[in-house]
C-alpha positions as CSV (number, residue, x, y, z in Angstrom):
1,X,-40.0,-58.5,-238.9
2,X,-42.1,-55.1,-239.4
3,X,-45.2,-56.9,-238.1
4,X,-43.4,-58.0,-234.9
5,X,-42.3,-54.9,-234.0
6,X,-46.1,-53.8,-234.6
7,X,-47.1,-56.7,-232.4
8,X,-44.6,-55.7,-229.6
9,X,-45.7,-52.1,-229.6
10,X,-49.3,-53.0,-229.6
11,X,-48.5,-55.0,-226.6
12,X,-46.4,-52.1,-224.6
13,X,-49.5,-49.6,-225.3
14,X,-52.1,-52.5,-224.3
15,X,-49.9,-52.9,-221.1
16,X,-49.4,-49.6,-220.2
17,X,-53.3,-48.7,-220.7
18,X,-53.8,-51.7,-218.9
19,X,-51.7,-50.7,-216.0
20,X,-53.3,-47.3,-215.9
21,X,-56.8,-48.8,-215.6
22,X,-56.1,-51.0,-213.2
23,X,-55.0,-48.0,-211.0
24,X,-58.2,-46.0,-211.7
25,X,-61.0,-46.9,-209.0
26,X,-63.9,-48.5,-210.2
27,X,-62.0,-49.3,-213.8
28,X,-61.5,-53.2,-213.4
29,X,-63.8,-54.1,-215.8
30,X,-62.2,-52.0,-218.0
31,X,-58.9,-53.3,-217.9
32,X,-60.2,-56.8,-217.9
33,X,-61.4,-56.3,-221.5
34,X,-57.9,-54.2,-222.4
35,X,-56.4,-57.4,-221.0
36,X,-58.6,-59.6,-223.2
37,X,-57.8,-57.8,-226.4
38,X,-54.4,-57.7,-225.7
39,X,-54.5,-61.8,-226.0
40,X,-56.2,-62.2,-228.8
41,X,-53.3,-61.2,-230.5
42,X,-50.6,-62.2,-228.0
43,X,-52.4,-65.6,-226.2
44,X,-49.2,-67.0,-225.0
45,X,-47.3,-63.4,-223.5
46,X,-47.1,-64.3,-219.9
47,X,-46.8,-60.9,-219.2
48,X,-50.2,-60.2,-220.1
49,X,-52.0,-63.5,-218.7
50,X,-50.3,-61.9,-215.4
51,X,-51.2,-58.8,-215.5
52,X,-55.0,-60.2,-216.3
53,X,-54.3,-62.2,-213.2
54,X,-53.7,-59.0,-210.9
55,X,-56.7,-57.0,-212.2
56,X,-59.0,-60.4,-211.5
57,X,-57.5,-61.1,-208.5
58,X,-58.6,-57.7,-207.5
59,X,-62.1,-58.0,-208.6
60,X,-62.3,-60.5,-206.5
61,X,-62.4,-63.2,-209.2
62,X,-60.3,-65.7,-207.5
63,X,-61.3,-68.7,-209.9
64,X,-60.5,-66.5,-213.6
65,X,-57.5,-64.8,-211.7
66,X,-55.9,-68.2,-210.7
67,X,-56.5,-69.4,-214.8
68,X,-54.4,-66.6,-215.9
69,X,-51.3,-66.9,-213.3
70,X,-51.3,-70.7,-214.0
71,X,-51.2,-69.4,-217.4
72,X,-48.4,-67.1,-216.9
73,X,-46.2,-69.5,-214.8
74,X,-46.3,-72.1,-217.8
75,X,-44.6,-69.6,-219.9
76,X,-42.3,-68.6,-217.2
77,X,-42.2,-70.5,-214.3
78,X,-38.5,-68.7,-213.0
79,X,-40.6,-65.9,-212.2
80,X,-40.2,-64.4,-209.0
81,X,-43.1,-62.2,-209.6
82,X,-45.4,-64.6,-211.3
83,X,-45.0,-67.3,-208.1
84,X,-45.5,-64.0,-205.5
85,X,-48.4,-62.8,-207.2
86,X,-50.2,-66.0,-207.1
87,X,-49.6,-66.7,-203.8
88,X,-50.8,-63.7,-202.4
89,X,-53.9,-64.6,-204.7
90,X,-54.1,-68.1,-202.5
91,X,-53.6,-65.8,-199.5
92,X,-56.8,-63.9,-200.6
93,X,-58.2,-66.8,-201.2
94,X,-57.5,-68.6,-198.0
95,X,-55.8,-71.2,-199.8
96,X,-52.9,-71.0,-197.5
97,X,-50.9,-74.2,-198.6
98,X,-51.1,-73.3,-201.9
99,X,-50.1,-69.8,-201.3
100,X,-47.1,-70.8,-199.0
101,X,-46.0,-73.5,-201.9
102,X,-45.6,-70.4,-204.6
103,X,-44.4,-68.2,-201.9
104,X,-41.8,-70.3,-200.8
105,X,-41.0,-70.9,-205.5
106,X,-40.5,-66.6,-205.0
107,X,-38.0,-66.6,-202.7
108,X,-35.9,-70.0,-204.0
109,X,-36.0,-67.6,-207.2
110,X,-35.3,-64.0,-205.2
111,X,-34.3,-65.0,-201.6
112,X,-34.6,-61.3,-200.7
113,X,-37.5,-60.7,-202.1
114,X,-38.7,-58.3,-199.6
115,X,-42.8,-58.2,-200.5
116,X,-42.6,-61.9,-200.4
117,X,-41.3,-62.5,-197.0
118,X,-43.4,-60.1,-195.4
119,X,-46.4,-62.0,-197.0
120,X,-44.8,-65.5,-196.1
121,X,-44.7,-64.0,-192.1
122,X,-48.1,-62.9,-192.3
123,X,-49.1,-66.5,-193.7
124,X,-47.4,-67.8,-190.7
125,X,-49.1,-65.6,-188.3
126,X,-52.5,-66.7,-189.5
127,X,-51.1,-70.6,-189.6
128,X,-50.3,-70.3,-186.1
129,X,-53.5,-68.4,-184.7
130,X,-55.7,-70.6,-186.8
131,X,-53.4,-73.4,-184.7
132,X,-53.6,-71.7,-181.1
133,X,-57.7,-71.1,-181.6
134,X,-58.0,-75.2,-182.3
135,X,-56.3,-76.1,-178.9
């Protein structure tokens, strides 16, 4: 018992560091190697393979940040945040019908979900320029 409530205070401070780095410009690195150590002793928290997932996502390292929300949405796949996050990755990514698949899981989760049906509009504006340009 003792050594789970060291675990889960380990985890808070590695998050909250985490979160802090991520916010720093020029830190990403940084918080990718907080992220890191944070799973070594937590490898299945989805919480952390998420928040791995933003900070690679916004390194531009579509590929590693995809691994890690995958990774996330196994452990918790009812989660709003988890399915908007990744498709805005896809969006990123150009990916568009994978993005408007998890977008779509968000808001069948949160229907009001405001963040994700702003980014599900902009998705369909693209859809239908990248349509309009082709005729």
């Amino acid at each position: 018992m003792a050594e789970q409530l060291i675990i889960t205070r380990q985890y808070r401070v590695i998050k909250l560091k985490l979160n802090f780095s991520v916010t720093l410009a020029g830190k990403l690195e940084a918080a990718v190697d907080v992220a890191r150590e944070a799973l070594r002793y937590l490898p299945h928290e989805p919480g952390i393979h998420f928040l791995l997932g933003n900070v690679l996502g916004k390194a531009d390292r579509f590929k590693e940040a995809e691994t890690s929300f995958l990774r996330a949405l196994e452990s918790d796949p009812s989660s709003c945040s988890y399915h908007a996050n990744i498709g805005v990755l896809y969006h990123r990514w150009k990916k568009l019908k994978k993005a408007e698949f998890h977008y779509q899981k968000a808001l069948e989760i949160n229907p009001t979900h405001k963040t994700t049906l702003d980014n599900l509009q902009k998705l369909k504006n693209v859809k239908q320029k990248q349509a309009n340009s082709k005729l």
